[in-house]
Structure formats: structure tokens, C-alpha cells
N, C-alpha and C positions, 0 to 999 in steps of 0.2 A: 504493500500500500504506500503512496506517494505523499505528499502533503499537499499535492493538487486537487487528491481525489478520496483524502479524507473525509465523512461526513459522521454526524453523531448519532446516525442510524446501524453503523457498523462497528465493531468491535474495538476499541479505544488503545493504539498501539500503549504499553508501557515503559517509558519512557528509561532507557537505561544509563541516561546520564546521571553525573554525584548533584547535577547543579537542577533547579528546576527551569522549564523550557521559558517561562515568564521573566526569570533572571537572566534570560541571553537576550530575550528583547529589551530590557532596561541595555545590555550592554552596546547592542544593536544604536538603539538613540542615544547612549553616551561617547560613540564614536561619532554621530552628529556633529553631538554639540561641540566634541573636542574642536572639528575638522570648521566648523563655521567659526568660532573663536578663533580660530587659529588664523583665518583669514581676515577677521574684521578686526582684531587687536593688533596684529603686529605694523597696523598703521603709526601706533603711539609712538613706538621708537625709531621709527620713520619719517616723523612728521616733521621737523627741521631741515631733515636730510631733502624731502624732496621738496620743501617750499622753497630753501635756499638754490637746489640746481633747477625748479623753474620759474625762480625769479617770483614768488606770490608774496604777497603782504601775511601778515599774522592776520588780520580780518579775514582776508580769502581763504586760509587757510580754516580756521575758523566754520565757516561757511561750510567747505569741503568737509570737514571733519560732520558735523551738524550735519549736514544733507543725509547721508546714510540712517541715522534715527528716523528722521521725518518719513521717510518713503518707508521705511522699517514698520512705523507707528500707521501709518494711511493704509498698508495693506494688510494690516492685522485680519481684519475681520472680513475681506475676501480673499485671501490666501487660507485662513481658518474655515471658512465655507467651504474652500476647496478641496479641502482635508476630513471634512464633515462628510461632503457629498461624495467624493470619490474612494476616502480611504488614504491611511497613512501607507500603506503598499505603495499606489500612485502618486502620491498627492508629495510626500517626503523625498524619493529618488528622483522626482520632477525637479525640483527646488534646490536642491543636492548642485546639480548637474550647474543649473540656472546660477550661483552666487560662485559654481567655480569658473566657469566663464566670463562671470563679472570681473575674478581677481586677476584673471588671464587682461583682461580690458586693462586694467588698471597700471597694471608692467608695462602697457605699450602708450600711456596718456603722455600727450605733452605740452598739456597747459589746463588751464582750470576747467574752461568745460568739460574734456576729456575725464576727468580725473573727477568731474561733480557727476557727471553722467554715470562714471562707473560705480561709485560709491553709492549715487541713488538706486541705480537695478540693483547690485550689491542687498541693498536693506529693501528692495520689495522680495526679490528670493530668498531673503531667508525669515521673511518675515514670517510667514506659514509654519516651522519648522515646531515652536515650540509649543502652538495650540493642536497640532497633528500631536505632536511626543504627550502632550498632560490627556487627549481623546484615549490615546493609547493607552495609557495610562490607568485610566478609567476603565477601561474594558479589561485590563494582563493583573490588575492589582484590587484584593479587595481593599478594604475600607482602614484597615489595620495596617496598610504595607503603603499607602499613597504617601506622607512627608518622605518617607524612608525612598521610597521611586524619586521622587520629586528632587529631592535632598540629591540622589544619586545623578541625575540631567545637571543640579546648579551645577554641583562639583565639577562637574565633566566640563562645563562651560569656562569655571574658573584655570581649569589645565590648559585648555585649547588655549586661553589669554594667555594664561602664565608661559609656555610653551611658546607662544607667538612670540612674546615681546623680549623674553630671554632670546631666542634665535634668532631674531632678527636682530639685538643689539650684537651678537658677536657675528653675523654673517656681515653686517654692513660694514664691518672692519677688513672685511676680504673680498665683498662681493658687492655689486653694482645693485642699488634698489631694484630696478627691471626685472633681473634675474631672482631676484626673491621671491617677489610676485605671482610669478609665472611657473616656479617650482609648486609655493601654495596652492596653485588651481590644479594640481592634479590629484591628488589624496581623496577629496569626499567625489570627485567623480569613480575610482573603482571601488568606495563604499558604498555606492547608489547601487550597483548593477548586482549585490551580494545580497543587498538587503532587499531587491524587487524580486529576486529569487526566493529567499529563504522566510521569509515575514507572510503572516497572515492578520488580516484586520481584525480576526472574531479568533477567541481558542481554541473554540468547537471547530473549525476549518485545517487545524493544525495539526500534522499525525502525530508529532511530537510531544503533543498534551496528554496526558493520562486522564484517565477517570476521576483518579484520587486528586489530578491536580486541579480539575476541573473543580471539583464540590470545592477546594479550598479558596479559589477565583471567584467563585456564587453559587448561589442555591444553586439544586437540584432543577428546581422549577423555571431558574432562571438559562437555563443551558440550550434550550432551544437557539438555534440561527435567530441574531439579531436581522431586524427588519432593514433594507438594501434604502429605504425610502430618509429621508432628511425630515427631522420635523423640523414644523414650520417655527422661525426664530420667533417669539414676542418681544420686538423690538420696544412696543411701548412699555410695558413691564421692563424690562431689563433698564432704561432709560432713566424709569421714575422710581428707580428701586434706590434705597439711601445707602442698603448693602453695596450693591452696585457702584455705588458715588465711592464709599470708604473704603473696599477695597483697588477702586482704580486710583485714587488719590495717594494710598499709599507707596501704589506700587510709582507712581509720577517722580517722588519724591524718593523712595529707593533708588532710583531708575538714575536720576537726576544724579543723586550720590556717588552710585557705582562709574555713571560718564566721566567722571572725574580722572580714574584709572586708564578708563579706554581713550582718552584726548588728550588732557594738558599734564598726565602726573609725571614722565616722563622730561615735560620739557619745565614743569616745576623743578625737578629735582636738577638738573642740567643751569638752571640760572638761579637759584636759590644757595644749593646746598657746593654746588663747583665740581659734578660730578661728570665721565665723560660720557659720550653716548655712549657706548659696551656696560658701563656701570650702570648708566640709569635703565638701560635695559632690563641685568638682573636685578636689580631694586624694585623696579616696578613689577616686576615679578611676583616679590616677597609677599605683597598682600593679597594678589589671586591664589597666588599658593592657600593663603591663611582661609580663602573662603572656600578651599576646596574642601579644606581638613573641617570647617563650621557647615557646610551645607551636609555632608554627613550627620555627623553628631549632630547638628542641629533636626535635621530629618527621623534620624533615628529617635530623641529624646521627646520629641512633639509625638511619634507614632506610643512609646512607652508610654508618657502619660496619658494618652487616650484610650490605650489596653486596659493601664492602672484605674481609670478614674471615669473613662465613657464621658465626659467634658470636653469638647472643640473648645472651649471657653477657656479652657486649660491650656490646653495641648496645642492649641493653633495661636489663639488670641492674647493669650500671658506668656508664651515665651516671647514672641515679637516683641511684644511691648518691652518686657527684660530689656532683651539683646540691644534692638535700638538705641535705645536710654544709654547703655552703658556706651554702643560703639557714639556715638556723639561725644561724650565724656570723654573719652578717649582720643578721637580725632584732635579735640578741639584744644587738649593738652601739650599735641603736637606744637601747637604757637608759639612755645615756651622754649621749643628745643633745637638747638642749632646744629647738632653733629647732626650729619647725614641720614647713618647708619642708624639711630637711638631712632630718630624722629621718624624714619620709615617702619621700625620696628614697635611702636606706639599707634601708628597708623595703622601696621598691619592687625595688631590686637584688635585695635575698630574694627577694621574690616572681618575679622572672622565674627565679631560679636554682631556686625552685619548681615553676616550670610549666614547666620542661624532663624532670622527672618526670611528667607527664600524659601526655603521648602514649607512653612509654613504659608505663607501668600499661595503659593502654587497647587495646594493640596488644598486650600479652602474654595479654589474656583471648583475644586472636584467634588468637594464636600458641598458647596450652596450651590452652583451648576444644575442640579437636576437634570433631566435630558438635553443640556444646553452647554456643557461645558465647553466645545470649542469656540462659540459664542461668547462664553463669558470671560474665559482665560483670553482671547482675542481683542475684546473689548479694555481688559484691562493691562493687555501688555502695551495695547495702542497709546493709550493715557501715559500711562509709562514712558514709552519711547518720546511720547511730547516733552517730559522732559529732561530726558537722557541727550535728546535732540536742540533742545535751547540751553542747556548748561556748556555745553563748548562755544557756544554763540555770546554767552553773557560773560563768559570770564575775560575775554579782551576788553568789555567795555568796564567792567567792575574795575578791573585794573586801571585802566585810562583816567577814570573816574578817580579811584583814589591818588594816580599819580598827578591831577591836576589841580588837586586840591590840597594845601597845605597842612589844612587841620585833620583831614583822614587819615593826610601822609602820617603824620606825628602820631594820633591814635596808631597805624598799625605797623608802628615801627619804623618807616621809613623806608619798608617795602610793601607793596600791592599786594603780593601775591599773599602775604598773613590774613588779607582780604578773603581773598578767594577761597582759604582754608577756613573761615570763620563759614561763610559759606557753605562750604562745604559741610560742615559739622552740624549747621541748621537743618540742612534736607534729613536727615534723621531725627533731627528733634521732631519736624512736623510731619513725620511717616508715623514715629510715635504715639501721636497724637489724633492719627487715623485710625491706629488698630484699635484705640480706646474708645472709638463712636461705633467700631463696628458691632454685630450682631450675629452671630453664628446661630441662634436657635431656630431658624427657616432658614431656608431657599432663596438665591435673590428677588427669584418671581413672585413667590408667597409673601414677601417685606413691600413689593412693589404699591405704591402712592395711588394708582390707575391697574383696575384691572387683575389683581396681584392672585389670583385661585387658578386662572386661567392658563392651561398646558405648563404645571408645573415639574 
């Protein structure tokens, strides 16, 4: 029997692997995420290099940087239909293919619209990526194992970065940005054509799934082939849902935070602390490393206490809340520190206390989602990327800002950029202060203002 022509009418291969078939497709989408990180971060330590040899302003650049978010955030939610209606089979190795020919684009740009064009398709292909992987998610994982899935995509996303921006600051020591580029667009194209092979959208489809693995994914009752049909989204419901509002605001405001690492922290580090590009390379590393080790643990410890206690209130809502608080506190301590090495090592502690909030955000679109979650996880990665997508756009002017004014000069030391970190430290205070209006005990449709019973 094949995994073509498996169905749950026939007798349920037993699966003889140590690992279960649901843990190779978490690893399936954590080769994604590596491979799209991997392309869209090692811009960071690149971004002097190529503003300086094509001549661009820090605003164009800027701009460039920014562009990728925007089209990232505008295709949320028809790249997430697409994933909805066709299936993460299609819909993921489609997308795959589509952001590594973006990076191929990008090795050959030579001047800014070349290089905004590339960056824009870049962020519409892989915008899809991660409301396919949380759908999937949804179907491979029950209710007990979702932060822990979830936790396991952040991590992976944080390596792809860390991995980018470490090998891209020592390759650009040897090798011509061009050539970097052009090597990164080949990788997630021969994971595409593995994974349209070996991946099924439903269990039950899968010869590889057991019986026994089956009941532990969902009821018995529930095992029948899922319906081929899309339901229909309640967009007004979803809209007027306050759930709705407070989980997308926070993720704006995470989003926003994390930008910081994927844009300017490299070239913070580079005019700040005196470090060279190869160093601020692996520096900026340090803290995606930190949120790879925190989106774990942090996924894991959200999934424990909701074994312990049956509480999302817990499990999803009180640790965020935790973690942010403390990663602000932390960040914002950095102001104080001038060695390099200390002050990126202070940062990084943020950052993991950061990325204990990600698999919590991601597992609660699965958790309030109802029949909706690529809908909802799309809608609220969109919010997000608004402003992961304006926070590279604002630090030139915030900078500008403080350097032309004498009295901010003196508040932040006499450099701008303490600015930009005070800043920085705030997008988690006010992420914070989202998870604390949120509402876990319904559904976003059930919370909805208009309409809220309806196709929940």
C-alpha cells in the first residue's frame, strides 16, 4: 500500500518508525521555516554592504528593507486562503519555489527598484507559509501538543535567521553579495519537491499513520476524511471580534520588536558598539539563537501547564504576559551598557524571554480559530507584519529626529540610536498589555460584536 492510495477504509499500515509520522511533518515545516529565514535575514548583514556598492541613501534603504513586510502582511490572508483551499501539499511547495526565485532576483538587482521588486515578491511568497504550517498544525497535532508544534516552526524560524546572518557575515569576507544570494535560492527549492511527495493534508490519507496514532491526533469519530470544501470565512465576525483586535495587536507589536533583529541590529551594532561586519554578523546571531532555545521551552511549558491545569488562561495568556514584561526589562537595561559583547548578551536574555510569547500567540489562533484558523492566524500575522514593516521605516526618522534636536540629543546620551533601543523595549511593553485584554474562554467568532454564534 502507497501513501497515495491509502484510505481509512483499509487496514491502517503500523507504522515502524521510533518517531511518530506527525513529528516528521513538524520537521517537514521546520525545514521551511529554516530555508525562508534563511533567505529573508541574511539581508541584515548585508545591508551596508549592498546600499554602499549601489550607491542608496539609509532612507532607500530603509524603504527596501520595509517593502518585504508590507507585501508579506497584504498577502496574509490570500496566500492563507490558498493554503485553506488547496492544501498545504500545494499551496507550501508552490510558495517554497516562488520566495527562492525571489532570492535568485535579488543576487542579480542593480539598483532600488530591482532590489524593492525583489524583496516585495520575496514577502508575498512566503507570506502563505506560516498560516499553511499553524492549518497543518491543526489537523497533525491535538490540543495538548499545539505551543509545543508551534514553539517547534518559531525555533526553526529563529535558526534559518541565526544561520543567515552568521553566514552571511563570514561569507561576505570572501565572497561577492551576488553570489550569496543566488546560492540561498536553491535549498527550499529541492525541499519543495520532497515535501509535495511525501506530505498529506488529512492523517487519515497517510499510510504512514497508525491507528493508535490516529485516536491520539482525534477522536475516533472524528477520523473520517475531512470535507475537500473551504468554509465560508465570517469576515464580519472575525473583524468585530475584540479577540480578534488583541491578538492581532499583539502580534503588531511583537512583530515590530523582532524587525529590529531582521533590519537595523546589525548595523546598530556596526556604529554603536565599533564592531566589524563578520562580528556583527555573529552577534546578531546571539539573540535568534536565544529565541530558538525560548520558543521550545517556551512551547513546551505553555503545552505542561494546560495538561496541569486545562486553563489557556494559564498556559497561553500568563506566560506571554510573564515573558514580555520581563524581555522589555531587559532590553531596555541594555541602555546602560557599552561593551559590545555584555549588551548583546542582555539583549539576547530579552529576546529568549521574547520568544516564549510565540508559540503561545500561534497556538491560541488554533485554540480560538474554530474552523477558521488559516483565516485567523493570517489575519493576525498581516497586523503583524504592519508593523514589523514600519519599524525599519521609522528608525531613520526617530534617529534624525533625535539627532536634530539638542534636548533628545542630551536625554539619550548623545546618541540616537539609545532612541531607537528605548523603542525598541516599548513594542513589548505594549504587546504586554495586549495579552492582558485578551480573552481565551470563546472562539474569536463566539466574542464577535456582530453576528458572533454564527459558523463558529
Amino acid at each position: 500500500m502507497t501513501a497515495a492510495n491509502a484510505t481509512d477504509e483499509e487496514p491502517r499500515f503500523e507504522n515502524p518508525l521510533p518517531i511518530r509520522t506527525r513529528y516528521v511533518v513538524s520537521g517537514w515545516l521546520a525545514g521551511f521555516a529554516v530555508f525562508a529565514y534563511l533567505c529573508r535575514n541574511s539581508i541584515v548583514v548585508a545591508e551596508k554592504t549592498v546600499r554602499t556598492d549601489l550607491g542608496l541613501t539609509e532612507d532607500e534603504m530603509g524603504f527596501v528593507l520595509g517593502a518585504f513586510f508590507w507585501t508579506y502582511a497584504l498577502a496574509q490572508i490570500p496566500t492563507g486562503w490558498l493554503g485553506a483551499r488547496y492544501g498545504s501539499r500545494v499551496g507550501i511547495p508552490l510558495l517554497a519555489v516562488a520566495w527562492s526565485l525571489a532570492t535568485g532576483w535579488f543576487s542579480i538587482a542593480h539598483g532600488k527598484l530591482s532590489l524593492l521588486l525583489a524583496r516585495s515578491t520575496m514577502g508575498v511568497a512566503q507570506a502563505g507559509l506560516f498560516p499553511c504550517s499553524t492549518n497543518t498544525i491543526s489537523h497533525w497535532h491535538p490540543p495538548t501538543e499545539r505551543a509545543m508544534a508551534s514553539g517547534v516552526l518559531a525555533a526553526s524560524m529563529s535558526i534559518g535567521g541565526a544561520i543567515g546572518v552568521a553566514l552571511t557575515g563570514t561569507l561576505l569576507e570572501i565572497w561577492d553579495w551576488r553570489w550569496i544570494f543566488a546560492a540561498y535560492s536553491i535549498p527550499s527549492i529541492v525541499w519543495a519537491f520532497g515535501f509535495a511527495w511525501w506530505f498529506r493534508d488529512d492523517p487519515v490519507e497517510h499510510s504512514q499513520v497508525s491507528q493508535a496514532e490516529l485516536d491520539e491526533i482525534r477522536p475516533e469519530s472524528d477520523q473520517s476524511a475531512r470535507t475537500k470544501t473551504t468554509p465560508t470565512i465570517p469576515w464580519i465576525e472575525l473583524l468585530t471580534s475584540p479577540a480578534m483586535w488583541m491578538i492581532s495587536s499583539q502580534q503588531f507589536f511583537r512583530a515590530a520588536g523582532y524587525a529590529f533583529f531582521a533590519s537595523w541590529f546589525a548595523t546598530y551594532l556596526q556604529e554603536t558598539r565599533g564592531v566589524t561586519t563578520g562580528e556583527s554578523g555573529w552577534l546578531t546571531a546571539i539573540p535568534l539563537i536565544a529565541i530558538v532555545f525560548a520558543a521550545i521551552s517556551g512551547g513546551g511549558l505553555s503545552d505542561f501547564v494546560f495538561r496541569r491545569t486545562g486553563s489557556l488562561a494559564l498556559a497561553r495568556k500568563g506566560i506571554a504576559i510573564m515573558a514580555l514584561t520581563i524581555c522589555a526589562a531587559l532590553v531596555f537595561s541594555a541602555y546602560f551598557v557599552s561593551n559590545a559583547l555584555l549588551a548583546v548578551i542582555i539583549i539576547s536574555a530579552g529576546a529568549y524571554f521574547a520568544g516564549f510569547a510565540g508559540p503561545c500567540a500561534y497556538a491560541s489562533t488554533i485554540d480560538l480559530g474554530g474552523r477558521h484558523v488559516a483565516s485567523v492566524f493570517a489575519t493576525m500575522n498581516m497586523v503583524g507584519n504592519f508593523g514589523a514593516g514600519l519599524l525599519p521605516m521609522i528608525v531613520p526618522v526617530v534617529r534624525r529626529l533625535v539627532d536634530n534636536n539638542e534636548v533628545l540629543l542630551e536625554i539619550f546620551g548623545g546618541n540616537s540610536w539609545n532612541a531607537v533601543l528605548v523603542l525598541f523595549a516599548g513594542m513589548y511593553v505594549a504587546a504586554a498589555g495586549c495579552w492582558m485584554l485578551l480573552r481565551v474562554d470563546r472562539n474569536v467568532v463566539e466574542q464577535a460584536l456582530i453576528g458572533g454564534e454564527r459558523d463558529a
